[in-house]
N, C-alpha and C positions, 0 to 999 in steps of 0.2 A: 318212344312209341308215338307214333300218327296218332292225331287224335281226332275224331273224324267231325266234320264241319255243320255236316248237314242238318236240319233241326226239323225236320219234313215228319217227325215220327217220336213227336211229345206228346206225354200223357199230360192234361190239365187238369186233372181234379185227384184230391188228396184226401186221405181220412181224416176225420179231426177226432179222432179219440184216440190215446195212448198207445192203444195193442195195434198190431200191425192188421188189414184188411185189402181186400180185393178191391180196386179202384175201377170205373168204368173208365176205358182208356180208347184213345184209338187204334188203330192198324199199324202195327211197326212195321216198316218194310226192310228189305237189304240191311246191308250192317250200320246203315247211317243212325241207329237205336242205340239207348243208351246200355242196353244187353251185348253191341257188339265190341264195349269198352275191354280190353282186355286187361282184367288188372291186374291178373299173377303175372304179368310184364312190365308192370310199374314199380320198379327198381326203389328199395328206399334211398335219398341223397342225401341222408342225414348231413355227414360232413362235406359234402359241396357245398350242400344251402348252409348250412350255418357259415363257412367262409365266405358266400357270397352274400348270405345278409348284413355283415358287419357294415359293410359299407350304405348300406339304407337304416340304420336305424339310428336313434337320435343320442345327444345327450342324456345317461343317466337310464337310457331304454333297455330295456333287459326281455329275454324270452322266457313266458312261462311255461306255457305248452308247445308243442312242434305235432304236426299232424300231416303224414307223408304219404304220395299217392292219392292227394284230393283232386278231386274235380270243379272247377267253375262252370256250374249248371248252364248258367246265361250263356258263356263264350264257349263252352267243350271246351278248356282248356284244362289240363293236369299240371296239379305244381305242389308246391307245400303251404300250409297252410300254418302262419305261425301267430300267438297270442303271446301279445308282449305289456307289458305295464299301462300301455300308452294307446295302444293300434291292435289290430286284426290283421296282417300280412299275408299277404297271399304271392309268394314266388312261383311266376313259370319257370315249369318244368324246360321247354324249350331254349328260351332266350335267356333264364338265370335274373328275368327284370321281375319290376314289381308291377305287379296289375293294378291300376288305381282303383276297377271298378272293386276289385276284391281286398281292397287296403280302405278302413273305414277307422277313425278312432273309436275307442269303446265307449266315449262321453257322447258320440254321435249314434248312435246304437238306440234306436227308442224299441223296438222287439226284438225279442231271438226265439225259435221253437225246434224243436224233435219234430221229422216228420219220419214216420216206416211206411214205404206204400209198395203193396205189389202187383203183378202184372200178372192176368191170365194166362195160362201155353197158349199158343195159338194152335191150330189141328198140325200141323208138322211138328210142333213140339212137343218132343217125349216126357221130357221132364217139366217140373218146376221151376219157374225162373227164380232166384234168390233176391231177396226183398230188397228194396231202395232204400241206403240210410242217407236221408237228404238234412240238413241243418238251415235254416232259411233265417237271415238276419235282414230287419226293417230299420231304416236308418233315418233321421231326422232331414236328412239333405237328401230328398227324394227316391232312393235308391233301395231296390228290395235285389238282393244278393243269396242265392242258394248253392251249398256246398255238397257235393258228393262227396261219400266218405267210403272205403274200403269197406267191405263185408267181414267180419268177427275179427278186427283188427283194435276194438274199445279205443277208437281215436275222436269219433265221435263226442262219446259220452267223457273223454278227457278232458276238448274244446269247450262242450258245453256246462263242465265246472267250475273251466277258466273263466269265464263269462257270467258266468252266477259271480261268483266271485270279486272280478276286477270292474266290470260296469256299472255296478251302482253299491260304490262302496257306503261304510257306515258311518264312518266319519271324511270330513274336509282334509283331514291332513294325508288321506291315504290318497288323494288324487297326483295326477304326475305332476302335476303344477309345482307342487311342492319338494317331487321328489328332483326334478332338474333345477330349482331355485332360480335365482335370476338372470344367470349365465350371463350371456352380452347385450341380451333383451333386460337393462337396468331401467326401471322406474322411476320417476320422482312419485311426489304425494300428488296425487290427483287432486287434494283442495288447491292446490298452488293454481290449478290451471282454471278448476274454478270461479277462484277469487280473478282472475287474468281476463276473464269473461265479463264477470261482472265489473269491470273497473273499464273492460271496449265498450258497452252496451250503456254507462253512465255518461260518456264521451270524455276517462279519465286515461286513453291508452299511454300517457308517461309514465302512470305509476305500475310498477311490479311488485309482484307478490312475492313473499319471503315467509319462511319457517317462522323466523323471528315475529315478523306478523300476524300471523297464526297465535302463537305463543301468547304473546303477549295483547293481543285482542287488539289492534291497531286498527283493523281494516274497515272500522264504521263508515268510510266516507260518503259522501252527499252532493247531490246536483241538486236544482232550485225545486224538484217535484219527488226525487226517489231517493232513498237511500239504503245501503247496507246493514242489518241487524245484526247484532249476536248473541240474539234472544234466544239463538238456538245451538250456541255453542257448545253447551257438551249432550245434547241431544235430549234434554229435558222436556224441551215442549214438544216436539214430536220425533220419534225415535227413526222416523221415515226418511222424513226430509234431511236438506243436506247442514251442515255447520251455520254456515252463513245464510242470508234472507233478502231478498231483494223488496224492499216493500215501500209505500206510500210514507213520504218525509214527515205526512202530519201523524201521524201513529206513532203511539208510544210503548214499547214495550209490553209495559204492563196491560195494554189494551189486546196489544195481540196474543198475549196469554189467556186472556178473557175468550177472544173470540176464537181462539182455536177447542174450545172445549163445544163449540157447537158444530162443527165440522165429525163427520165421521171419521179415527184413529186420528183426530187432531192435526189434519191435513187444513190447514188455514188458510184462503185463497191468497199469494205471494205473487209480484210479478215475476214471469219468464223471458219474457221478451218485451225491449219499447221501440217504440218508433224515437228515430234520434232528433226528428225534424217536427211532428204534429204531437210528439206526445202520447200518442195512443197507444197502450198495450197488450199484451196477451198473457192471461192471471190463468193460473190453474188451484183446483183444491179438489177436496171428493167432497161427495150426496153430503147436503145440511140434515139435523137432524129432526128434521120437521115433524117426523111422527105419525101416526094412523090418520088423524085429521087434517093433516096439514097445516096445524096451527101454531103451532111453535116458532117463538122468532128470538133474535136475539139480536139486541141495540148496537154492541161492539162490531156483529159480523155485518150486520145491516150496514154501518158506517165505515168498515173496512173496506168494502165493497163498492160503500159510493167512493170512498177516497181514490178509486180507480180511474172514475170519470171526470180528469180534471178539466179546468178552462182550456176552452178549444183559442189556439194564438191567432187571434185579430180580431175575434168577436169580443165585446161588451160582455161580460155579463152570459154567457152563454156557456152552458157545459157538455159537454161530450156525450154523445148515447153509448150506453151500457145493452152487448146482448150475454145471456147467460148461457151457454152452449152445452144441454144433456147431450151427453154421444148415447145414450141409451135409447131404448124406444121408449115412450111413453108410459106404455102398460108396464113395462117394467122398474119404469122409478116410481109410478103407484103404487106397485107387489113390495117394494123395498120398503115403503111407507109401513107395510106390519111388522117391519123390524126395528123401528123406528126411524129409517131415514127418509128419503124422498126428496123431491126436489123446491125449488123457490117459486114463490111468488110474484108475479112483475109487483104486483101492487105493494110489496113490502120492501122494495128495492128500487129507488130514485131511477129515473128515468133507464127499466131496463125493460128487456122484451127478453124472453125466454122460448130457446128453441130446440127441439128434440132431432138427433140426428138419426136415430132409429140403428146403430151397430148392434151385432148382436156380442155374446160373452163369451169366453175365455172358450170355454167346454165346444161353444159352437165353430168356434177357428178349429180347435184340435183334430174334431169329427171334419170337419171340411177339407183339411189337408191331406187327412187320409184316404178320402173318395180320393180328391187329385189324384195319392201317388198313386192307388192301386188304379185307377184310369190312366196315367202316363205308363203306369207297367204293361197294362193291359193290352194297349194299342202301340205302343213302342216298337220300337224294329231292333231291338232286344231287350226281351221279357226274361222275367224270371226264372220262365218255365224253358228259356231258349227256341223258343220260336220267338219270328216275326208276327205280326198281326196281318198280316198276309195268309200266311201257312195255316193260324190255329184254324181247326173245324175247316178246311178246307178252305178258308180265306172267307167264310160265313162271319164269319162274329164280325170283321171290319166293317162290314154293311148293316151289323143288326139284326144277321138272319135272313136280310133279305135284300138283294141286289137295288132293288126297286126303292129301299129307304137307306141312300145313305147317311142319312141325316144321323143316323141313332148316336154315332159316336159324336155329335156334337153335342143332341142334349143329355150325352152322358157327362159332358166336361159340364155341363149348364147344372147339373142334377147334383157337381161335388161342390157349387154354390161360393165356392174359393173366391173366382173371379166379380163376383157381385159381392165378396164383404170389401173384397178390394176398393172399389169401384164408389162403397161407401165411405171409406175411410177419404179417398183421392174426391171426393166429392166436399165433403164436409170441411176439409182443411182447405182446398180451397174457397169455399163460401165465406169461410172466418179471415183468409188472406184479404177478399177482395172487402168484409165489411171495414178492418183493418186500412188497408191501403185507398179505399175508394171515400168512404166514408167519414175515415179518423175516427172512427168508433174503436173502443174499447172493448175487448171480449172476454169472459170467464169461462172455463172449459172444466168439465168435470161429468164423471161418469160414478159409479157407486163407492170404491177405493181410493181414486184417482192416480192408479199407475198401470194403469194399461191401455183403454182406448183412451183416457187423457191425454198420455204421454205420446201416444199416436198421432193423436192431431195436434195438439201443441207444436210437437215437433217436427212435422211436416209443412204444417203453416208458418214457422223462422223458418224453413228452407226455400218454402215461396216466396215471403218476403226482404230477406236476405240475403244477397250475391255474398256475404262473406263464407255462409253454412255450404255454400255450391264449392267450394275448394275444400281439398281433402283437408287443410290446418282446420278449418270451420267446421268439417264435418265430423271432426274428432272432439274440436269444440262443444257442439251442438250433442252430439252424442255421449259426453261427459257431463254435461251440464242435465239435459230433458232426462237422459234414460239412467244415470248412474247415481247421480247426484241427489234425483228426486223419490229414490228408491223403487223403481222399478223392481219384483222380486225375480232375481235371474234362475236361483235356487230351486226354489219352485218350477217355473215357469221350463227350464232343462231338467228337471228329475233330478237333480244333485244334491249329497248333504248341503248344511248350510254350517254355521258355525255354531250352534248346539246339535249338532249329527242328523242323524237320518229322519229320529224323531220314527214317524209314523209308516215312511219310507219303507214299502219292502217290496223283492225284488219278486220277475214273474218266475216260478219253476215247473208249470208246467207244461206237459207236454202240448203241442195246438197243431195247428195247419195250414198252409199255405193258404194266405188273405186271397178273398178271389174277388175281382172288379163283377162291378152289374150283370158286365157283357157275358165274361163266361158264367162256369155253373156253377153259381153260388151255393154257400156253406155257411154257418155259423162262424164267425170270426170270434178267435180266443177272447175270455173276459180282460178284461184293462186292468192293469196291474194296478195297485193301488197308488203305487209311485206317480204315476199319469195323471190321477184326479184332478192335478190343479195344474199339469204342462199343456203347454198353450203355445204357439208359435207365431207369440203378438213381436218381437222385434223381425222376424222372418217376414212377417208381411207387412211393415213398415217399410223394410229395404227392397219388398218388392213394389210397393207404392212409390220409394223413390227412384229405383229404375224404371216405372212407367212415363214419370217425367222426365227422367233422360233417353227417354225412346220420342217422346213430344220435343223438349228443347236439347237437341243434341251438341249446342251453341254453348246452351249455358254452363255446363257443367265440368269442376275441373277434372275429375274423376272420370275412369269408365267402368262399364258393367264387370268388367275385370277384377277390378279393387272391390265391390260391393260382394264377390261373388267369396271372393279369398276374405273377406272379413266377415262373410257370415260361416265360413267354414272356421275360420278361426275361434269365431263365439261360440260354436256347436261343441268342436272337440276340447274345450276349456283347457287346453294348452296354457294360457294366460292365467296371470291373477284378475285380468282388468273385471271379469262378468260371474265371479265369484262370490256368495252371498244372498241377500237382499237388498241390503242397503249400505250405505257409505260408514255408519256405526257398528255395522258388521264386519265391513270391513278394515277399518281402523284399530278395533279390537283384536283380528285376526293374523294383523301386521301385513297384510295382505302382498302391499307395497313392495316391504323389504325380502318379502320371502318367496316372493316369485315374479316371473318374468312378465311383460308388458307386450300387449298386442302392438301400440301402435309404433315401440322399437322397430318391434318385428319386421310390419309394413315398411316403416321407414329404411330397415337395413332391406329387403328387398327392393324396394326403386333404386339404392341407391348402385347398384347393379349398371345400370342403364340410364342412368338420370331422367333427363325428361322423354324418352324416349322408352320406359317402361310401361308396358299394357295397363298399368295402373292411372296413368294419365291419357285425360280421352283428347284424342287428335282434332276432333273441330273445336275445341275449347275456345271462344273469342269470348273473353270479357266485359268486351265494348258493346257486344250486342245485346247483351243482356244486362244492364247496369243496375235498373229497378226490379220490382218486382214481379211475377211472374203469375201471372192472373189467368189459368185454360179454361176456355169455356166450357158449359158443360157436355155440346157433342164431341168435344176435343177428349172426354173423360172416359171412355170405352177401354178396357185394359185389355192386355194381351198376355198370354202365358210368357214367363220370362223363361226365354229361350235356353241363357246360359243356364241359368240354375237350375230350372224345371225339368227340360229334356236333356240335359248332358248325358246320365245314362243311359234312359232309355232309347234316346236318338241323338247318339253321340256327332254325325254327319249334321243332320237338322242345327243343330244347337251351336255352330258354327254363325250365328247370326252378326257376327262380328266380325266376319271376313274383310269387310269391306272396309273397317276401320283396322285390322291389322295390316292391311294392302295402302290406305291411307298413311299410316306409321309408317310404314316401311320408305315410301315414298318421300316423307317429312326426313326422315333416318337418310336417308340419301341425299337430300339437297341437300341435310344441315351437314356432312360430309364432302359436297362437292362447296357448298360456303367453305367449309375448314380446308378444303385443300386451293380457294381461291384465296382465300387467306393471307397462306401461306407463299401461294406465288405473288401476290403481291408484296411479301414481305420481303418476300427475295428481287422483286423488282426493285423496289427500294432499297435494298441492300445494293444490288448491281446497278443503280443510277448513282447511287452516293460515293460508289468507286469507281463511276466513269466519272462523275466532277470531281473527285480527287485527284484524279488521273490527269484529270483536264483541266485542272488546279497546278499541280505539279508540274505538266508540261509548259503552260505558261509562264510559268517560274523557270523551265530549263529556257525557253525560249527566250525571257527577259536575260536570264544569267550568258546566254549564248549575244545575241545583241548588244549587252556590255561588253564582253569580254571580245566581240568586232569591233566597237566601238573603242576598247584598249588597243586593239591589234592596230586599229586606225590610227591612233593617235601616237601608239608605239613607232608606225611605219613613215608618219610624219614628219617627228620629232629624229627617227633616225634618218632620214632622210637632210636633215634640216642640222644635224652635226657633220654628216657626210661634207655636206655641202661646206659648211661651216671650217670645215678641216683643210679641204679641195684648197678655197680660198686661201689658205696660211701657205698653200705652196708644198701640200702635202701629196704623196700619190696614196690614197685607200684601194686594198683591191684585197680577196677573195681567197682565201686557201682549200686546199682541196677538203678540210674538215671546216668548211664554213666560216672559218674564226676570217675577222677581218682585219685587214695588218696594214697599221700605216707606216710611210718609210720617206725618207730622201734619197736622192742621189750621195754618193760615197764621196765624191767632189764637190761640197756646195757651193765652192769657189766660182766652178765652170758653169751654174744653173744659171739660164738665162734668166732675163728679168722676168719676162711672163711665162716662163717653165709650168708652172701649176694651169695658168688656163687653157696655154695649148694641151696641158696632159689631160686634163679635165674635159676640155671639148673636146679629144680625140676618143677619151673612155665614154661620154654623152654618146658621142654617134657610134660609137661601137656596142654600145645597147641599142642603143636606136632601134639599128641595122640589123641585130641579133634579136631584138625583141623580149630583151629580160630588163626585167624589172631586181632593184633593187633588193635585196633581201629584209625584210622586217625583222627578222632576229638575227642580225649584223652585231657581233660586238666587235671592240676593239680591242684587241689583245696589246700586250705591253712588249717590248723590243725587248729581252733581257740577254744581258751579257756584263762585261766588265765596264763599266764606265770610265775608271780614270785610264785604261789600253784604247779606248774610244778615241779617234782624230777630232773627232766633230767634238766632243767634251773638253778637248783641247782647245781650238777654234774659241768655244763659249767662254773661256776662263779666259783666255785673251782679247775676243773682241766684245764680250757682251757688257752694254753698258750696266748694267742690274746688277753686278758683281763689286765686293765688298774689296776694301780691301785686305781686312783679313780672311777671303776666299769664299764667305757667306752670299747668300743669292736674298737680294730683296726683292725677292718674285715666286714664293714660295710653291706658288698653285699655278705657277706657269705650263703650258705646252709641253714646255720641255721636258719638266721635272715629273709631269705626270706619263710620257711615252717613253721616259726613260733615253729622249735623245735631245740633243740641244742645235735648235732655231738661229741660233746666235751667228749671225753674219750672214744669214738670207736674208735676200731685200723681199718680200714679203710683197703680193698684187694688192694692197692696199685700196685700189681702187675698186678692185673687183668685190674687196670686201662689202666697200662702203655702199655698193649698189645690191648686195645683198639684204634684203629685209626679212632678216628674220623670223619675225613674227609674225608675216603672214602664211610665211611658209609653215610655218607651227600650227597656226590656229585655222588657218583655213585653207581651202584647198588648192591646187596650182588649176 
């Protein structure tokens, strides 16, 4: 079924009480109304969607409910709507994908309500129109999400049992965390990496941390000012704080037991952070317990305190200034005074000055974040209600009501107050960076608890100070260490059991109404479920304080808003064991580790996709440029709605503010691919130059072996030239057979050979080369005459005349001519003379 687009003909205002009522609406026009939905044509897909959900849902995920022929309010889009252990799913109906806006975990889920709203006839309608069963979920990551539901189909009222139910269960162990286990996302012990911190931060990075050290309590070690404690090894002295203590070397144990009993829940102020170079550092604790009067002191905490401000290195005699850092206002750490805490004194604290950063509390983020969202819903260019903020009231409400002011919608975003706690938070951690960095001053930070706007600025100020917290290894660091370690309550602060159960925890059941922004027409918004009283969305605006200064130094940082955005969605939907609990003795108890899966696996196995070239790492990242620390002035402090996270839903186009660094990427993703394929041709150049000098190795080698063996031919052609000759002279004739072989002979009468027979034959065979112009043959042999020897005349002749002959018939001339041609010499007179003017040896050795 078409599902129709147009959003020109939204009702905005809803009832807020139970029973179904007539709503003041505006003018539906044409079928582009949510009355022209046809739903007895919305087919159930039971088994398609369930075939085609298998492949989106997770390890260990299972479906509770299925709810077929829903509608997404926001987009007109029709799909199924399914409630699984883990998620809220919502499959289109068209494409068989998943909708992200309609895909929300149920850990992220902070409302859900019943809304029935109906609609007058209008004068052409006859009848009644049948009431709207709308379901409206409010989501902790900005997003307020409304589902259509078929008319007398109870799929509704099915959804919204799932949902009682599965979103805020009553114990820890019924979370999915538990029920997918560790799968491939394996964990170690997060004190390991702890202790790994504090061993970089001593300037002891050789030594590693081990079980075994844990164990057996090894890890006390010491630099010349700080040391490691384990005063608080099995969580005695404060059940908050982490295993291990980073504290002042002149403190002894037993003193910091003393002074933790004047700190409120025995949060004892502990370094966080030192400078590696002046010494100076950053100490957190909560409110002293100073009392109505303000008079109460205490010698151990007093001395604990000064032990912070040690000798500044080159001065004499000179120690460090101590500032004592309220993140509270004023009036309010006075009001805390009737409960008996309240804040310090300079005068009872060696050289400190004490300064109120005026944040406000836990209750005042929560209330704050909520104007934002229902202001992002409201003016969004898709709202809840499925209009644009164009369309509603006729495109009146974008202006305010009034063309003439369009200011209204900004100090509507000014009215949800968000962007100025920001603004204090990004303010004050910078002031403590630059008293830190500028001054070498020493600072103490605390707020009533000390884990929540403490933890804030502590932990913003090492991100200022510290290039190593600006790379994501740091930033897991820093964020294991400030917000895990020092018990931040996560439990609390998400709505979630904790590990003695829900405790007071109960969930909303009733019915409410669709939250309405300033702009439209306000209504009573449902009471706050009791679960909320103490949720707060202080690490939410910490990661939004640290994407402000990666919108400032785009340089610095190795991370991009990418990674900040997928890690706060990860810490919402408590997928993970990592943000489970309150505190690290919760979680140790809980076995937290071994029983479920680890965020920063997770991260890790997604880059590892794409290595450096995953959205996760930001593309101007230069190290170099930012090597110190990072000091923004204060007009530089102005915050801005963070795009990705704030407006993804509502202005999903808008919220693209990263275009330019995905365009960036892609760019770097290209060179570093035309590098690897320049590489690679290089490789292969080198490959093909190393077999042209082989080649041209080789050939010099045939060319030397060719050169010899001319050089033999030479020498061959010399040398047989040079028996030729040698032969000629004896009075021999050599000459030539048609198969090359060369045959030497005599005349068959050597009686009748004249005396110089050989030279005239010799000079005649000379000029008959000559004349002919052939040259000798170089591969001339001399074949052997064979035949009978003793039927031979001339054999005869030799036995006769040769003197060399024995007389019993033996030859004492073994290797003679004769013996070796197989014919016998014996009775030629022989040109002796010709011989002797032969010289041999230069016909050999060198050339004629």
């Amino acid at each position: 079924m078409a599902i129709p687009r147009s959003r020109s003909a939204r009702s905005t205002v809803f009832d807020d009480s139970s029973t179904p009522c007539v709503a003041v609406s505006e003018k539906l026009e044409g079928t582009a109304s949510w009355d022209a939905l046809e739903w007895t044509k919305i087919e159930p897909v039971s088994r398609a969607s369930a075939q085609s959900l298998e492949q989106f849902l997770l390890e260990s995920e299972r479906v509770v409910v299925e709810g077929y022929g829903v509608v997404l309010v926001n987009t007109d889009e029709a799909g199924t709507l399914f409630v699984t252990n883990f998620r809220l799913l919502f499959l289109s109906e068209g494409s068989r994908n998943l909708i992200a806006l309609g895909t929300i975990p149920l850990a992220t889920i902070d409302k859900f309500s019943k809304v029935t709203m109906k609609v007058p006839p209008t004068p052409r309608q006859y009848e009644k129109l049948r009431p709207r069963r709308l379901l409206q979920i409010i989501g902790k990551d900005m997003r307020i999400v409304v589902f259509g539901f078929r008319p007398q189909t109870k799929q509704r009222r099915a959804v919204y049992e799932a949902l009682v139910k599965c979103t805020r269960p009553t114990r820890l162990w019924d979370l999915y965390a538990f029920s997918c286990g560790p799968s491939k996302y394996t964990n170690t012990d997060p004190r390991l990496r702890v202790l790994n911190e504090y061993f970089r931060l001593l300037g002891m990075k050789a030594n590693q941390a081990s079980m075994t050290m844990i164990e057996e309590v090894s890890y006390t070690l010491s630099n010349d000012q700080w040391r490691i404690s384990c005063v608080n090894s099995n969580y005695a002295l404060c059940p908050t704080y982490p295993f291990a203590l980073l504290v002042p070397k002149s403190m002894r144990d037993e003193e910091l037991l003393q002074a933790s009993t004047f700190r409120a829940r025995c949060r004892l102020p502990v370094i966080s952070w030192c400078h590696p170079e002046t010494g100076a550092v950053l100490a957190r604790s909560s409110q002293p317990l100073v009392g109505l009067m303000m008079n109460m002191r205490s010698n151990t905490d007093e001395k604990l305190v000064a032990a912070l401000c040690t000798q500044l290195s080159g001065a004499k005699d000179q120690r460090r200034k101590l500032y004592i850092a309220d993140a509270r206002p004023r009036k309010n750490a006075l009001a805390n005074g009737a409960m008996g805490g309240g804040s310090e004194s300079s005068s009872n604290y060696f050289q400190s000055e004490i300064v109120f950063f005026g944040i406000d509390n836990i209750h005042a983020m929560r209330e704050s974040l909520a104007r934002l969202r229902d202001y992002v819903d409201t003016h969004g260019a898709t709202s809840s209600d499925g209009l644009s903020s164009f369309l509603r009231h006729g495109g009146w409400t974008w202006g305010g009501g009034n063309l003439s002011s369009m200011s209204a919608s900004v100090s509507t975003l000014g009215d949800t107050g968000w962007l100025i706690h920001v603004q204090s938070v990004l303010a004050g951690s910078a002031w403590i960076a630059a008293r830190v960095a500028l001054e070498s001053a020493s600072v103490l930070v605390h707020c009533s608890d000390g884990w929540d706007r403490t933890t804030q600025l502590v932990s913003l100020a090492s991100l200022l100070l510290d290039p190593f917290y600006r790379t994501i290894q740091g930033f897991q660091a820093l964020v294991e260490k400030d917000w895990l370690s020092f018990g931040h309550p996560f439990s609390d602060r998400v709505g979630m059991p904790n590990l003695f159960g829900s405790g007071e925890l109960t969930r909303q059941t009733s019915v409410g109404n669709l939250t309405s922004s300033p702009v439209r027409n306000p209504s009573p918004s449902p009471a706050p479920s009791s679960h909320g009283q103490h949720s707060s969305p202080i690490l939410l605006q910490w990661v939004d304080c640290v994407s402000q200064l990666l919108r400032m130094y785009p340089f610095a940082f190795e991370f991009s808003s990418a990674f900040l955005v997928d890690f706060v969605d990860s810490f919402l939907s408590c997928r993970f064991g990592n943000f489970l609990c309150n505190s690290e003795k919760e979680r140790q108890q809980a076995g937290i580790s071994e029983s479920c899966g680890c965020l920063w696996a997770y991260l890790d196995d997604l880059r590892a996709s794409e290595g450096s070239f995953h959205v996760h790492y930001n593309a101007f990242y230069d190290p170099l440029k930012h090597e110190g620390p990072l000091l923004p002035p204060a007009a530089a402090l102005a915050p801005t709605l963070w795009p990705q996270f704030h407006l993804r839903w509502a202005c999903p186009l808008e919220a693209q503010a990263g275009e330019l660094e995905i365009h960036c990427r892609n760019m770097s993703k290209k060179i570093s691919e035309l590098h690897k394929a320049k590489a690679v041709a290089e490789m292969k150049f080198k490959e093909t130059t190393a077999s042209i000098e082989s080649l041209s190795a080789e050939l010099c080698s045939e060319k030397l072996a060719s050169r010899s063996a001319m050089d033999l031919a030479k020498k061959a052609n010399k040398e047989s030239t040079a028996i030729k000759r040698a032969i000629q002279s004896l009075g021999c004739k050599v000459y030539t057979t048609g198969d090359s072989d060369c045959i030497v002979g005599i005349e068959s009468n050597p009686t009748e050979i004249p005396p110089k027979l050989f030279f005239s034959i010799s000079e005649k065979e000379s000029e008959g080369n000559a004349q002919s112009g052939e040259k000798p043959d170089v591969s001339e042999s001399v074949a052997d005459m064979t035949g009978d020897i003793s039927s031979n005349p001339i054999f005869r002749i030799c036995e006769s005349l040769c003197p060399l002959r024995t007389g019993d018939g033996g030859c004492r001339w073994p290797n003679a001519g004769c013996a070796q041609f197989g014919s016998q010499f014996i009775g030629l007179r022989a040109n002796f003379d010709a011989f002797d003017r032969l010289y041999i040896y230069d016909s050999y050795f060198q050339s004629q």
